[in-house]
N, C-alpha and C positions, 0 to 999 in steps of 0.2 A: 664470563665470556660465552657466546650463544657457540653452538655446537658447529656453526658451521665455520665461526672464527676459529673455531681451536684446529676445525680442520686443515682452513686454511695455514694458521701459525702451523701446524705440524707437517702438513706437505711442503712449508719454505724451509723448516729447520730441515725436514728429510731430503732435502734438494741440498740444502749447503751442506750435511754432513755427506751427500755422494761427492763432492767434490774434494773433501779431504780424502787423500791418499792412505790406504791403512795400511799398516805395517806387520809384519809377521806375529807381534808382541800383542797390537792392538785385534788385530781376527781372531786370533785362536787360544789368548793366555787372556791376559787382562779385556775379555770381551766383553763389551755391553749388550750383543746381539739377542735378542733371549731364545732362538737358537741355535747359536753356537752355547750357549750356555746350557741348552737342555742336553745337549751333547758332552758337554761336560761332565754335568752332573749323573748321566746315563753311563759314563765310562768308566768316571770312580766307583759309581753305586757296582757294577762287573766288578772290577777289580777289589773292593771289600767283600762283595760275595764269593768270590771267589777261596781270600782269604776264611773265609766263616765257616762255608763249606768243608774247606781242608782239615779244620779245627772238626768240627764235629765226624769227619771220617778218623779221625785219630781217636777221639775219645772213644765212640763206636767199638774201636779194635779193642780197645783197652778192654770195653765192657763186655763183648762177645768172647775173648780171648785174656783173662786176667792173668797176670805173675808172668806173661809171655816174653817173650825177649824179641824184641824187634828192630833190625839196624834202622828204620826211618825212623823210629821213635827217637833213637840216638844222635840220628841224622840232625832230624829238624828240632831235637830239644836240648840237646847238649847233654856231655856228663851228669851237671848239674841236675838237671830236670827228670833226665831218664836216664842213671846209671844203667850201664852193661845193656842197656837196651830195654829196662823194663820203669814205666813209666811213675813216676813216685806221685804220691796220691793227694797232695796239695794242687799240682800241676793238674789234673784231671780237673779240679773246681775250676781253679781258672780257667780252663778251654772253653769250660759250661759258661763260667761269667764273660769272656770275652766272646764268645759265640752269639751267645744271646744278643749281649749287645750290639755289637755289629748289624747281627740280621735283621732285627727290629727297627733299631733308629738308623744306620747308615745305609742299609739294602733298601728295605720296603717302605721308610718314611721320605729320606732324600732322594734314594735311587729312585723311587717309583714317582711320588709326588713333585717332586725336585723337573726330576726330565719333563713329564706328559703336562704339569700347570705349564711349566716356562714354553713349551713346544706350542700348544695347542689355545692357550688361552686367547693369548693373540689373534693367533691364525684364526681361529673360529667363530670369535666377535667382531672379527673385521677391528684390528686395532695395528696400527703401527708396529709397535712396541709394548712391553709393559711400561706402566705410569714412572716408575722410575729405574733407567736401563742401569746407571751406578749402583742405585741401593740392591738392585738383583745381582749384578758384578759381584758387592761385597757380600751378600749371604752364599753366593756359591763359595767364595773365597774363605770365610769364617766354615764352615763345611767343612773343605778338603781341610784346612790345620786343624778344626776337631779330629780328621779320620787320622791324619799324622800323629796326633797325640796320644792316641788310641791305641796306634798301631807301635808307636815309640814304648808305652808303657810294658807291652811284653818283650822289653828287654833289658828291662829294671833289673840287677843285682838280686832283688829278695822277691822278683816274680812277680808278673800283673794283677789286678785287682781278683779275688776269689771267695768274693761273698753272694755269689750270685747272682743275676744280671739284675734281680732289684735290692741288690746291694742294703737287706735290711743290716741296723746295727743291733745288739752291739757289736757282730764282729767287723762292718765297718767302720764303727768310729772310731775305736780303737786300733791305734797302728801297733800296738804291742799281742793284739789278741792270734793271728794266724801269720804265715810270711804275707801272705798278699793283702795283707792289710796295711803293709806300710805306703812308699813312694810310690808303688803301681797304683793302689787307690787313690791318694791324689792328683795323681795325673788320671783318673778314671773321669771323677770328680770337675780335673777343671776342663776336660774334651768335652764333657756337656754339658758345662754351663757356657760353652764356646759355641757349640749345636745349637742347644736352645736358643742364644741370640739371630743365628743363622736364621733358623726356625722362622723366628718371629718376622725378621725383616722381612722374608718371603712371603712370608703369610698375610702381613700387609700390604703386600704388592699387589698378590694375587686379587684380594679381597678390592683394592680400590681400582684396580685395572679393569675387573669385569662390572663397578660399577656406574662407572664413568667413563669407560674407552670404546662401549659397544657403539656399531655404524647406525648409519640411521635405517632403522626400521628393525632394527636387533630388541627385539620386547624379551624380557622376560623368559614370558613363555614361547618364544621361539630359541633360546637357547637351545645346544644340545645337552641332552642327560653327563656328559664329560666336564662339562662348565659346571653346572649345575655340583655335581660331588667338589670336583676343586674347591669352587666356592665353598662352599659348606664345610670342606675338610679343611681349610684355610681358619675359617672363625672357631672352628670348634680349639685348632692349635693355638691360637691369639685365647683362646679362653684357659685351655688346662698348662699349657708347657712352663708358664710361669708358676706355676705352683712345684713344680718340679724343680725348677730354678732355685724356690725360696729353699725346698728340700734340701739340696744340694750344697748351698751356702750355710743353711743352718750345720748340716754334718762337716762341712767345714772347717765351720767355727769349734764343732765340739772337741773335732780329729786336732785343730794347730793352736787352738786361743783358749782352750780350759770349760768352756761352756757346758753345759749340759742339758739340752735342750731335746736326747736323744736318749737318755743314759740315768740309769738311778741305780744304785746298790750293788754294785758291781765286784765280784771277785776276780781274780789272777790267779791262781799258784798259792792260793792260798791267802794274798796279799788282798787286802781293802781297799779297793780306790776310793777319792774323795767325791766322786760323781755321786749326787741326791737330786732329787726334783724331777728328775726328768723321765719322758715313754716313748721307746720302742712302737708300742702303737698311736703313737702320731706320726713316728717315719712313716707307720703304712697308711695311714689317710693318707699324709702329703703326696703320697709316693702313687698310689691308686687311682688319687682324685686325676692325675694325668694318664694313668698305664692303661683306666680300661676306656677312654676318650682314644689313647694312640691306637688301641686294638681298631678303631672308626677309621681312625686318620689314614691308618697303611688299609683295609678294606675298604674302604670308602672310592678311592680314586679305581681302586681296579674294579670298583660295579662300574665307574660311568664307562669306564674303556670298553668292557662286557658290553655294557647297552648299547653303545654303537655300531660296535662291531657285529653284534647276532642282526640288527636292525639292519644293515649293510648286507651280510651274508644271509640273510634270511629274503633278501630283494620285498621287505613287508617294514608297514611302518612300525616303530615301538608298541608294544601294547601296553594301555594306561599309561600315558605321558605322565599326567598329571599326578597318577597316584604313584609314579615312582617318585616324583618331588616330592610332596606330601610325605611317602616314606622314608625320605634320606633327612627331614628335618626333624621327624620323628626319631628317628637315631640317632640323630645332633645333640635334641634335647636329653632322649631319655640316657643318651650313654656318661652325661655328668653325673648322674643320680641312680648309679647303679654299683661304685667301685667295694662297697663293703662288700660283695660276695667273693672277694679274695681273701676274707677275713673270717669269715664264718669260724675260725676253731681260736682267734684270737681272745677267747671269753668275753664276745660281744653280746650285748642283752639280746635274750633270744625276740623279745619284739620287735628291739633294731634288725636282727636279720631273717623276721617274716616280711618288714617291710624291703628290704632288700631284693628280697626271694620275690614279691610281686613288683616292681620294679626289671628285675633281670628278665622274667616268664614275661613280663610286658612287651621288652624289645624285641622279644621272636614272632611278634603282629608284624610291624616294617619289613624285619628280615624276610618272614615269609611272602609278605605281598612283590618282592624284587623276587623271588625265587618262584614265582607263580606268574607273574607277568613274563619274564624271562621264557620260560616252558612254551607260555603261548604265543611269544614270537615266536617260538621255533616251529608250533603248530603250524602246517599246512602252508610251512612257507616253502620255496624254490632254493634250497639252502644250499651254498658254496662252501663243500667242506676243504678250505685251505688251511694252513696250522693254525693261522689267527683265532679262525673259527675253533677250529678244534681246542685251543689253549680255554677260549670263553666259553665251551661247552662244559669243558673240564673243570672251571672255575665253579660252574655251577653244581656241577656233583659234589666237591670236595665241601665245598658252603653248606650243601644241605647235609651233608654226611656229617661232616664237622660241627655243623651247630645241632644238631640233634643231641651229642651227649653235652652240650649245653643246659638242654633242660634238665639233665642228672646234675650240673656241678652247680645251677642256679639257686638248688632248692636246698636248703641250709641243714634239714637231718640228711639228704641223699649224701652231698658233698664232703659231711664227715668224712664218712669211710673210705673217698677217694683220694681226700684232697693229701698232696703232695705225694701222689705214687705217678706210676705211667700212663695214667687215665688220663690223667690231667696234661701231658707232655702231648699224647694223643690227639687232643679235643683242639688244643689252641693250634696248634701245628696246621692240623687240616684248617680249620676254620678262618683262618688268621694267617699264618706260615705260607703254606703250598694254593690257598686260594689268591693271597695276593703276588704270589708270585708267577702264577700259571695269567693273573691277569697282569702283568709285565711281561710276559713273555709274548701275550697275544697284543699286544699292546708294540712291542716293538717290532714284530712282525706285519701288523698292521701299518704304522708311519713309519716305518724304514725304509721306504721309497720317497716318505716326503724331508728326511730327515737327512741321509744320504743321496738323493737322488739315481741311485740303482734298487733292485729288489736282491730280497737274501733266495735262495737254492730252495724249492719248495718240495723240493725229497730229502731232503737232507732234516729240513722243516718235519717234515713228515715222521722221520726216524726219531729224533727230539722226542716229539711229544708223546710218541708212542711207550720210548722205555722211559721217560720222567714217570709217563700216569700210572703204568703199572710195579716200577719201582717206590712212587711216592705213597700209594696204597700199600705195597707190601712192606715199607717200615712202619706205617704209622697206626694202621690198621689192627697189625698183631697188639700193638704196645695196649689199646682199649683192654685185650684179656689180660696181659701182667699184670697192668693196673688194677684190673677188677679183684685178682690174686692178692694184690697187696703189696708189690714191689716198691720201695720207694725210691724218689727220682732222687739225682744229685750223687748217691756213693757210688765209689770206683769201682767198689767187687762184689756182688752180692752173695761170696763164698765162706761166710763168715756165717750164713746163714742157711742152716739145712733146709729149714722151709722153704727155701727159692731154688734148691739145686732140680726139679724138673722142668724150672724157665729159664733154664739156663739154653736148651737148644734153640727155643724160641727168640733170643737175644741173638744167639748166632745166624739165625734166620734172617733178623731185621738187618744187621753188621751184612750181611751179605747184598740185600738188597741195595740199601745205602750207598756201599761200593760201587755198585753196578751202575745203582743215578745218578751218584758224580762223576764215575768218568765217563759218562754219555754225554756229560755237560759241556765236552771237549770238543761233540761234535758242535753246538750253538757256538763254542768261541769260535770255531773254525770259520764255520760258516757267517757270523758277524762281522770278523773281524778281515775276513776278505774278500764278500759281497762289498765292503765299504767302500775297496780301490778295483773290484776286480766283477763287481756284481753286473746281471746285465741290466741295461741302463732305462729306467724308470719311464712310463710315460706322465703325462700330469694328473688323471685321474685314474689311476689303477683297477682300483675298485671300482669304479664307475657309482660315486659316493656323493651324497646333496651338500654336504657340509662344505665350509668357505674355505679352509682350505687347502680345499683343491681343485681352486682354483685361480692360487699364487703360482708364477711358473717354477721348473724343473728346479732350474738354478737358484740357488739362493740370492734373494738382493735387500739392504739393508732396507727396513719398512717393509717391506712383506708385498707390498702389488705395486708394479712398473706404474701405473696410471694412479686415479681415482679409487679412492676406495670401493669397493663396489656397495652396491643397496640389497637392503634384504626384503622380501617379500612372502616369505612364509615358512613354517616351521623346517624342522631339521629331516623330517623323517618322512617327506614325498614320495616314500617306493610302491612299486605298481599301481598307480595313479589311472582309475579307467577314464578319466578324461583328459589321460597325455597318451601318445603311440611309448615314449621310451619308457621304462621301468623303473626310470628315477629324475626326480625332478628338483636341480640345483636350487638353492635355497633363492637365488638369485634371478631367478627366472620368475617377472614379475604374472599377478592373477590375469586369468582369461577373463572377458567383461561375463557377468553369471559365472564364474567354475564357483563350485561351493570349497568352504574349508574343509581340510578332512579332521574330523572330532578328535580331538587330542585325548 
């Protein structure tokens, strides 16, 4: 079908579905819209963070304050979990194991990717809809019953899964090895191989939507740098999650059907089990070959929000269009062929992990060319410091902060001596953690006037980002020197051990800060969550932005523009244009006869 047929068939089906009446069930539960779907997905992705959050200020206490007695401990954990108030030490793994997980795949993969793909892919390629409004229906849907399943499993009789969030075996395979290796593992188990399909369906959505639904004159390289990572964070997910899948199922099989595909020579109590054949380090390939592709997936989408947004508040085009694409495909590729440097102390041939170690030192080329073009946006532009911006300035400090002790854990003798202390909790946190979520947060400050159709409180915005940046620095920052000391990550008390008793005030330091950034978090639900009904009420271009759209109107209507798709005529990033009077020039605003293009 030629492009302009399909337009056609799609502006008639878009006409016959405004004439169906929709129902309370069909707008806002079972939506095809994609949306009301990123809204979706941006609600739960809150509401598991928030959850995760809460998890990690508990354990925090625990660790600042060991053997303490505490009613919320009691409160929120039961008899069972924290007698008399103090918190029993199988339950602290799990906080870690279900923390993790939460934040990684429910927060910063679906929460973040989930909303901004569904929101913006559309809108910004001039497309109706995505290519299939059902199959994106049902991956939100498979989502939310993974996070239910998730969240069911910490209420299991023998305690949710507590093997870590990358859940090596043997102590998960074994339901007899810890309590939370029983029925909260397999429910860990089957919440993500439910994700994962989630995963996938979206991720082909995404991937055929932006190849096949852009308007006409939408090239390539006139995309914006936000399609751009989408895309790229889409195929890279289509390439690793299944492998994680296979993970998964195989531990499965070895936990319910006798297998041993994970497991050789195993003791109990003294007892022999029948388990031969099998290795623990192949969970960690399988397990890797996804984990450090997901470190891309959750980074990836909050560079392209970054790029836009500084390009935006910087009223100056992107610097290096081109070489920021070039560097995100460069990440694409090299982050499959980098996961052994979470293995370096597995008694990996030290050759395998020289090539590793140049492979990882490889990826910090990409990294730093977005972290150097970024800078020179900011160079000598007319910059609008509003929280958006602030969040993507922030994104960039913690990036470059963060991946710097990258180069220590890359390199396979350095990594020794860190690997599994606070160094390590440090590095990935900032790099990973707090930058993709500082790029969420500018990100919904950003289209929460297209999203909502009001703006959120920009003092209140203000207050936000101020004690997140210097609270998210003061936990994670200190944990670089415990680390370097020697702390190791995962136990509940480090009182057992003399050698740690002068990091001990240092921990209460971090516990303190920690506190401090979560309940400031209380200020963004406030202000989210009643700018929604209560905010003042949005005009169509806020920002005074070139990208498409904005300019769909205020109100939402299903297919995205009352009229005609519109045409596109030149890249995303027209600001201060000295052959236009305005400082930015919609993408849509067709060339002057001679205006020259501006060099990508």
């Amino acid at each position: 079908m030629s492009a302009e047929g399909h337009d056609h068939a799609h502006d008639h089906e878009h006409e016959h579905e405004h004439h169906h009446k929709e129902t309370f069930i069909t707008k806002y539960i079972f939506s095809i819209d994609h949306k009301m779907i990123a809204k979706q997905y941006l609600i739960t992705g809150i509401l598991m963070g928030i959850i995760g959050i809460c998890m990690s200020l508990l354990f925090r206490m625990q660790l600042a304050w060991p053997e303490e007695s505490f009613k919320i401990f009691n409160v929120l954990l039961g008899d069972k979990f924290a007698p008399d108030g103090v918190m029993a030490n199988d339950v602290y793994l799990a906080l870690v194991t279900i923390h993790g997980t939460i934040m990684v795949f429910f927060v910063l993969t679906a929460g973040l990717s989930g909303t901004f793909s569904n929101l913006l892919i559309p809108l910004q390629i001039g497309a109706r809809d995505m290519a299939s409004g059902f199959m994106n229906m049902i991956s939100y849907w498979l989502f939310f019953i993974s996070a239910v399943i998730m969240i069911a499993s910490l209420f299991v009789e023998s305690g949710p899964a507590s093997s870590g969030w990358t859940i090596y075996p043997p102590l998960s395979a074994l339901p007899q090895a810890i309590p939370g290796s029983g029925t909260g593992m397999t429910l860990w188990l089957v919440s993500m191989a439910i994700f994962i399909a989630s995963s996938l369906m979206g991720s082909l959505n995404y991937i055929v939507t932006v190849i096949n639904l852009r308007t006409k004159g939408m090239s390539m390289t006139r995309l914006p740098l936000t399609i751009w990572t989408f895309f790229v964070t889409a195929i890279i997910g289509v390439i690793s999650f299944p492998v994680l899948l296979s993970a998964a199922l195989l531990l499965i099989f070895d936990r319910s059907f006798g297998t041993s595909f994970f497991l050789s020579d195993i003791y109990i109590a003294g007892e022999v089990l029948h388990y031969q054949g099998g290795s623990p380090v192949l969970f960690e390939h399988l397990f890797w070959f996804l984990g450090h592709p997901e470190v891309y997936i959750v980074i990836l989408p909050a560079m392209g929000l970054v790029s836009e947004i500084m390009a935006t508040n910087s009223r100056k085009p992107i610097f290096g269009y081109r070489a920021m694409i070039m560097s995100v495909l460069a990440i694409a590729f090299l982050s499959t062929i980098v996961w052994g440097h979470h293995m370096f102390i597995s008694g990996m041939n030290p050759f395998l992990g020289s090539v590793f170690t140049f492979t990882t030192l490889l990826i910090a080329i990409p990294s730093a060319v977005k972290a150097f073009n970024w800078i020179t946006t900011l160079w000598k532009g007319n910059l609008q410091l509003n929280p958006a911006m602030l969040f993507s300035i922030g994104m960039v400090s913690t990036f470059i902060t963060g991946g710097l002790t990258g180069i220590i854990l890359g390199d396979s003798t350095l990594d020794i001596n860190v690997h599994d202390t606070y160094f390590v909790i440090a590095h990935f946190h900032l790099v990973m953690g707090i930058s993709a979520l500082y790029g969420m947060f500018a990100g919904i400050y950003h289209w929460f006037p297209k999203m909502f159709g009001r703006m959120l409180n920009k003092n209140l915005g203000y207050v936000h980002f101020w004690i997140t940046a210097v609270c998210a620095y003061g936990v994670f920052f200190p944990m670089h020197f415990i680390g370097l000391a020697g702390l190791p990550r995962r136990y509940y008390t480090n009182t057992n051990f003399p050698l740690f008793d002068d990091l001990q005030n240092v921990n209460v330091l971090i516990t303190v800060f920690a506190l401090v950034g979560g309940v400031f978090q209380l200020i963004f639900l406030y202000n989210f969550f009643i700018s929604i009904f209560y905010g003042k009420k949005a005009v169509q271009n806020p920002w005074r932005s070139t990208t498409l759209e904005w300019t769909t109107p205020v109100e939402h209507i299903h297919g995205n523009w009352p009229g005609e798709i519109p045409e596109v005529h030149r890249w995303a990033y027209d600001y201060s244009n000295p052959e236009h009077e305005d400082d930015f020039v919609p993408q849509t605003v067709p060339m002057k006869p001679g205006e020259s293009v501006l060099h990508h």
